[in-house]
C-alpha positions as CSV (number, residue, x, y, z in Angstrom):
1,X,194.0,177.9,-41.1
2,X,194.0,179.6,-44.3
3,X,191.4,181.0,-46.6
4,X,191.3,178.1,-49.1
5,X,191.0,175.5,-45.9
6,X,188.1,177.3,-44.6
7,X,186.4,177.2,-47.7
8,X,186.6,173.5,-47.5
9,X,185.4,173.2,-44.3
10,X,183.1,175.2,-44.7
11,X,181.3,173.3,-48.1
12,X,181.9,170.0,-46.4
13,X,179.7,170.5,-42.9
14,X,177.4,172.1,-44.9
15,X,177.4,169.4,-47.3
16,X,177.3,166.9,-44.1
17,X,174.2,169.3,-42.4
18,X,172.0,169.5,-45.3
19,X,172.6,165.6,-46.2
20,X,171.9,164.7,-42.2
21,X,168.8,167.3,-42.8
22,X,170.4,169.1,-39.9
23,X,169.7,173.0,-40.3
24,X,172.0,174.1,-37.7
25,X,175.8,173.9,-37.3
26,X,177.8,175.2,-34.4
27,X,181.3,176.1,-34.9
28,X,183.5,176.4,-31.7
29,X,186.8,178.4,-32.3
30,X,189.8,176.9,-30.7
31,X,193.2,177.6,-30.5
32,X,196.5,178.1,-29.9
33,X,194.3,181.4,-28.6
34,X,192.3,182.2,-31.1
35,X,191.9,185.7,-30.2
36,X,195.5,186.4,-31.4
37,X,194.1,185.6,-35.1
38,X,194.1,188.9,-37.2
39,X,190.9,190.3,-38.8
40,X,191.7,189.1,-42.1
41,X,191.3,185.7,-40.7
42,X,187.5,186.3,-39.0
43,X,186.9,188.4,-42.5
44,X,187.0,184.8,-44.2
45,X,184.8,183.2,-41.5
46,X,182.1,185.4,-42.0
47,X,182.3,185.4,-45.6
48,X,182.4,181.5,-45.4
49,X,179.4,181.3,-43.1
50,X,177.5,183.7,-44.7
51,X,177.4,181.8,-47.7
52,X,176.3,178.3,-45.7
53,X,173.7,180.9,-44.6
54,X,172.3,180.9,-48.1
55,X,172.4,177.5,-48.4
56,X,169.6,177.7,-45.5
57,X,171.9,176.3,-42.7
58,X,171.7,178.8,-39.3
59,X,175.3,179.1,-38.0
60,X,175.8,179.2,-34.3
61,X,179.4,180.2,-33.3
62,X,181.4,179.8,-29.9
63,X,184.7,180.2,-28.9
64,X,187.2,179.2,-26.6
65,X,189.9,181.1,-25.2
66,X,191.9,181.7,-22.5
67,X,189.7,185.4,-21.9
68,X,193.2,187.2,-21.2
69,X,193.1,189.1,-24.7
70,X,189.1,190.5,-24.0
71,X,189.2,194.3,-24.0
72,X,186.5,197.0,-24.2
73,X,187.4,196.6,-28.6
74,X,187.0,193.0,-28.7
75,X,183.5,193.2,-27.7
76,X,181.9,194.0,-30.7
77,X,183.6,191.3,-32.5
78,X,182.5,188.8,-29.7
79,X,179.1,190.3,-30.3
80,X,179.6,189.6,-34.1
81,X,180.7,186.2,-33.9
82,X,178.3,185.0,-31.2
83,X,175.2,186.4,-31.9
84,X,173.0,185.8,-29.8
85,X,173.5,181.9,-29.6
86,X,177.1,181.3,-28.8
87,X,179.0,181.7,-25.4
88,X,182.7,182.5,-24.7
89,X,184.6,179.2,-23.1
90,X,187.7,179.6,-21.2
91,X,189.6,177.0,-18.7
92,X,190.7,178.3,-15.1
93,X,192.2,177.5,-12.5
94,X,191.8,179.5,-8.9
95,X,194.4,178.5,-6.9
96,X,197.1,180.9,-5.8
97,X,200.3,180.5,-8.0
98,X,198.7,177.7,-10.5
99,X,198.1,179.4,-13.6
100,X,199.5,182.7,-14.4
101,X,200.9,184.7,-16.6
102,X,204.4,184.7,-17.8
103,X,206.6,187.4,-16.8
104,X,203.8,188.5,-14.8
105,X,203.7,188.7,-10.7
106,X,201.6,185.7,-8.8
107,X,198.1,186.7,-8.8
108,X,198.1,188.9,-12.1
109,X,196.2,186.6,-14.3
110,X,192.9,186.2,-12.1
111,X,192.7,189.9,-11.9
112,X,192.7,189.9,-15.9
113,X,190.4,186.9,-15.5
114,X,188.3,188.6,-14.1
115,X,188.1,191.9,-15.4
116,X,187.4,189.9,-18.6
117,X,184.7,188.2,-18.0
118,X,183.1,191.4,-15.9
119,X,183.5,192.6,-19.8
120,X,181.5,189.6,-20.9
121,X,178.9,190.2,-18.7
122,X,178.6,193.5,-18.9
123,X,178.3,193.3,-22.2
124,X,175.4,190.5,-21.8
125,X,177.6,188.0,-23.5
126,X,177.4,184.6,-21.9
127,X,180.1,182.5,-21.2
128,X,181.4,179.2,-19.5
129,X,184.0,178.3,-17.2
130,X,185.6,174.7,-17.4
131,X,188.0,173.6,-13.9
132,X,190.5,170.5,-15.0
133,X,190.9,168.6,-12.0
134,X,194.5,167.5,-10.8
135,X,196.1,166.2,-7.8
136,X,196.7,169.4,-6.2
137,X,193.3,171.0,-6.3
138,X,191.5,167.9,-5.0
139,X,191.6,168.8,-1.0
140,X,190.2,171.8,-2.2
141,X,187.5,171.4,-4.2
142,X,184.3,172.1,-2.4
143,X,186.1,175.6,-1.9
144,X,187.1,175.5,-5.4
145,X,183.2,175.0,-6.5
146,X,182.1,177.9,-4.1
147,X,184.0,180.3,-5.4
148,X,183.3,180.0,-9.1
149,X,179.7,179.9,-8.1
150,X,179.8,182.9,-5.6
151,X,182.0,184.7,-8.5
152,X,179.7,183.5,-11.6
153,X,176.3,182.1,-10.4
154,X,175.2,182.6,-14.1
155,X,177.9,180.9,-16.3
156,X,178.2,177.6,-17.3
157,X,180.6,175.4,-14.9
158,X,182.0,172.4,-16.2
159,X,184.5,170.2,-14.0
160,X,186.8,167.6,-16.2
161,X,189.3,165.2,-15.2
162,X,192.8,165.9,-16.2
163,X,193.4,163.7,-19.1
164,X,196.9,162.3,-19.7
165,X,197.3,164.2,-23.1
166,X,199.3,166.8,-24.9
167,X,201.6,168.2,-22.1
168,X,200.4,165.9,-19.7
169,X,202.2,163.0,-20.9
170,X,205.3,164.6,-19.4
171,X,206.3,162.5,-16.7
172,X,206.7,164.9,-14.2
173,X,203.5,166.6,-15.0
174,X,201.3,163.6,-14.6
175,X,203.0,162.6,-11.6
176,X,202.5,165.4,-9.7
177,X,198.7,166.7,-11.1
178,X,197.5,163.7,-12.7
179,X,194.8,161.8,-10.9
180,X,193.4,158.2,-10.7
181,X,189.9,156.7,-11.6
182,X,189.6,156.4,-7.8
183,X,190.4,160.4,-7.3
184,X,187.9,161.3,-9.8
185,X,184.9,159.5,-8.2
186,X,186.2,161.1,-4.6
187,X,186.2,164.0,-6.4
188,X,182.8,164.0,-7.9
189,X,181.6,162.3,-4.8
190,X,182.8,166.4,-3.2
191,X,181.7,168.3,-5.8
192,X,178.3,166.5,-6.1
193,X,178.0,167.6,-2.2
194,X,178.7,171.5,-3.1
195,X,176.3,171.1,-6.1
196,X,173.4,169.9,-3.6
197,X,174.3,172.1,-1.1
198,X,173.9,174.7,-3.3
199,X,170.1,174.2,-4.7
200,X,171.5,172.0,-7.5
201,X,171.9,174.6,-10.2
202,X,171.0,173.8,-14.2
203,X,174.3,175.5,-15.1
204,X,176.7,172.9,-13.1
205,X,178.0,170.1,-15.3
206,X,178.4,166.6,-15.3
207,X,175.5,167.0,-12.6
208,X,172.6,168.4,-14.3
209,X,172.0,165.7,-17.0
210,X,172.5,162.8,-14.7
211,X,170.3,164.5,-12.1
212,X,167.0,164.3,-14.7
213,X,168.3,161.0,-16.1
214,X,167.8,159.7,-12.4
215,X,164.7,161.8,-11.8
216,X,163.2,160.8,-15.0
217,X,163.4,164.1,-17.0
218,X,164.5,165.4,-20.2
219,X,168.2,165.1,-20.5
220,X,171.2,164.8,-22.7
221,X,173.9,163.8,-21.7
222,X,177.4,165.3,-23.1
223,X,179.9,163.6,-25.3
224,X,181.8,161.9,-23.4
225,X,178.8,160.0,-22.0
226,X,176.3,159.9,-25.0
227,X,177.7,157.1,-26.4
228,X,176.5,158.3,-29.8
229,X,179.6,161.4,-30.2
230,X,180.2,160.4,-34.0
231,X,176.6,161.5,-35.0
232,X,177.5,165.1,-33.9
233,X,180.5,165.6,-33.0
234,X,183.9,166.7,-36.0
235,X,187.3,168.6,-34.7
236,X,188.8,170.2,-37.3
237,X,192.9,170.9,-37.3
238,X,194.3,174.1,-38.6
239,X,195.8,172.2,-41.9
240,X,191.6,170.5,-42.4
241,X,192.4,167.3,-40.8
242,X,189.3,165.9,-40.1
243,X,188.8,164.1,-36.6
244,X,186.1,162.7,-34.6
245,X,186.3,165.3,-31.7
246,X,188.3,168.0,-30.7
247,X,189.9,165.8,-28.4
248,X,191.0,163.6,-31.4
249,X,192.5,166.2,-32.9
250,X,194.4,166.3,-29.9
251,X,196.0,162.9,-29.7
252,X,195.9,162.6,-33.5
253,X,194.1,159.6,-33.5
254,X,190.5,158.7,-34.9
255,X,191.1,160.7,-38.3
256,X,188.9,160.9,-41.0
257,X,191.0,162.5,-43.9
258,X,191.5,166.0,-45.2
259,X,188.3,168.0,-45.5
260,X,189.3,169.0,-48.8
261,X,189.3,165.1,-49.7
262,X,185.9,164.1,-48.1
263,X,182.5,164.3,-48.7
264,X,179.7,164.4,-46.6
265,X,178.9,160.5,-48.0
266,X,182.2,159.3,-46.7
267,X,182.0,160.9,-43.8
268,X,178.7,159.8,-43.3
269,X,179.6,156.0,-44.2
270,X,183.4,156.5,-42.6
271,X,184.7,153.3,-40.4
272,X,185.3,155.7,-37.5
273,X,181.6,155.6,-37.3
274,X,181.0,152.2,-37.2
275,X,183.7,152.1,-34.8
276,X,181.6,154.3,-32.6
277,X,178.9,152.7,-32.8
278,X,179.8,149.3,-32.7
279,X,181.7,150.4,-29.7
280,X,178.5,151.5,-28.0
281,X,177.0,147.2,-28.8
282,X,179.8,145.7,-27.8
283,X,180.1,146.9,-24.5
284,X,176.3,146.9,-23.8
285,X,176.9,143.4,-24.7
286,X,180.2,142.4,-22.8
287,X,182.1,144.4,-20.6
288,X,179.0,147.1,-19.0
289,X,176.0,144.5,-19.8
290,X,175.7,143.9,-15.9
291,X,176.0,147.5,-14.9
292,X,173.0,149.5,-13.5
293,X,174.2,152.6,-14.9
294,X,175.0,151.9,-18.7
295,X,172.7,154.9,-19.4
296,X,174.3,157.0,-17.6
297,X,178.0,156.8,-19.3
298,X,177.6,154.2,-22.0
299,X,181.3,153.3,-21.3
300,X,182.6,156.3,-21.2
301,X,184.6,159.0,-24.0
302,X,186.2,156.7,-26.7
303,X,189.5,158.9,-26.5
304,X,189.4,157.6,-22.5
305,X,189.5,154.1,-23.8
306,X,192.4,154.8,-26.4
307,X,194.7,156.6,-23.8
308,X,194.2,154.3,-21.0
309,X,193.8,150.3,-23.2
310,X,194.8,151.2,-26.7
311,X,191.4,149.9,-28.0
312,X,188.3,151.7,-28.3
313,X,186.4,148.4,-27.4
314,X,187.0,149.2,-23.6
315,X,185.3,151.2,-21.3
316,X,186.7,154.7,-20.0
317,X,189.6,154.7,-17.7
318,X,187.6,156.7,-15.1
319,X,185.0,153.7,-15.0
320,X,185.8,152.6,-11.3
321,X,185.6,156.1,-10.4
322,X,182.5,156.8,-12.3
323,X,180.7,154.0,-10.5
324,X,181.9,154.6,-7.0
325,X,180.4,158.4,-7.7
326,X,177.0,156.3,-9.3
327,X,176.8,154.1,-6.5
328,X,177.1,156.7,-3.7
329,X,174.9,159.4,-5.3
330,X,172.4,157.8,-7.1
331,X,169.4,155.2,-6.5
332,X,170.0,152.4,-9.3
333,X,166.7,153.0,-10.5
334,X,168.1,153.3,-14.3
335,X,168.8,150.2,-16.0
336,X,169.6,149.0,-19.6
337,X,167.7,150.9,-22.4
């Protein structure tokens, strides 16, 4: 992304914040890897920022990386960027053989896994660990649960479905690691089971928010189950096209324009909005209005709905999954709302 990009992303979101009366923005720093951009690059960042700083909108970064590049003189450049808000993200994988480095022996990248994020926590920076689940891992997953929890009680644990998109939609990649609706409820029916077993931990997601939903706590639910993503929610490409998620970006679809041709009014008043939202009535309406747990996925991620019926109006792909988890998890206690 270069300088003059920036600059327009920058003055747009905090055009968009200050017109939403939002006073804080969180930026999450994707890649590519982004730790591979030169100082030059973060130079403009926090030139940019500071200056939506003065605007009176608080910045709160994050970033997400693949934690191979972290050594002991990256720290105080995490410590910059974070503050003491933001958290390092990365994806992982522990099982022998299935992600490592190239050119490097089996085994070599969890051992600069984890020196890296011994780094992070040594240096009292917090970070989050996401697991994509595929075909291969899902005999193995209560296993798979303990040891990211024996290894990191204290980071954030996310576990995803492996969506068919960007190098999935190889043929041979989805055939052998991509996974059914069916799979993914069997496979948050096991990792629901670890997460009870072990004390049902705050820091274990998709779990904790539909735990206090069903208990009648506080809660909010993530994206892909809010039902409400376009109110909060912008991914941002490296040329400043402007999409309605990160995941968006991905697949190229749900694009609001170039940030240096929008305003905060058009995004505000953009189609993809009403989209959203008029996504979230008509299946309340239609397709989910007879299912006890509407509040618990509101049909699901949009960009589900795109991949799997080529509409938006349609629930998530994962929805027979989703309620075979609901149904033998939960009380339907939690109706309409």
């Amino acid at each position: 992304m270069t300088p003059g990009t920036l600059e327009k992303v920058f003055e747009l979101f905090g055009d968009w914040a200050l017109e939403h009366g939002r006073r804080d923005l969180k930026f999450i720093w994707h890649g590519g890897e982004p730790l591979l951009m030169p100082d030059t690059f973060w130079d403009e960042v926090f030139r940019g920022q500071d200056r939506l700083q003065r605007r009176g909108v608080r910045i709160v970064n994050g970033i997400q990386t693949n934690a191979t590049l972290i050594r002991p003189a990256t720290i105080p450049f995490l410590k910059r960027l974070l503050g003491e808000r933001g958290a390092v993200g990365t994806s992982a994988d522990p099982s022998p053989g299935f992600r490592e480095l190239k050119g490097a022996p089996d085994g070599r990248y969890a051992e600069v896994l984890a020196a890296s994020l011994e780094l992070l926590r040594e240096a009292g920076l917090r970070y989050g660990i996401l697991f994509v689940v595929h075909r291969q891992a899902l005999a193995s997953l209560p296993a798979i649960y303990r040891t990211f929890r024996d290894q990191h009680p204290d980071a954030g644990l996310r576990f995803n479905p492996l969506y068919r998109q960007g190098r999935a939609t190889d043929a041979g990649t989805w055939e052998d690691l991509g996974i059914t609706s069916g799979e993914w409820g069997q496979a948050l029916i096991a990792l629901h089971r670890a997460w009870d077993a072990d004390g049902r931990p705050a820091n274990v997601h998709p779990f904790w928010p539909w735990q206090r939903l069903q208990e009648g706590g506080e809660w909010q639910l993530s994206c892909e189950s809010s039902g409400n993503c376009s109110a909060s929610h912008f991914g941002v490409d490296p040329d400043g096209s402007v999409y309605l998620c990160g995941r968006s970006a991905d697949g190229q679809s749900l694009r609001f324009g170039q940030a240096g041709e929008l305003t905060a009014s058009a995004l505000r008043g953009h189609p993809i909005h009403q989209i959203v939202t008029n996504r979230r009535v008509y299946l309340k309406q239609t397709t989910c209005k007879a299912c006890p747990w509407w509040l618990y996925c509101h049909g699901g991620c949009v960009n589900d709905s795109l991949l799997g019926s080529g509409t938006p109006f349609a629930p998530t792909s994962f929805c027979e999954g989703l309620k075979a988890f609901f149904e033998a998890t939960f009380d339907q206690g939690v109706a309409h709302a």
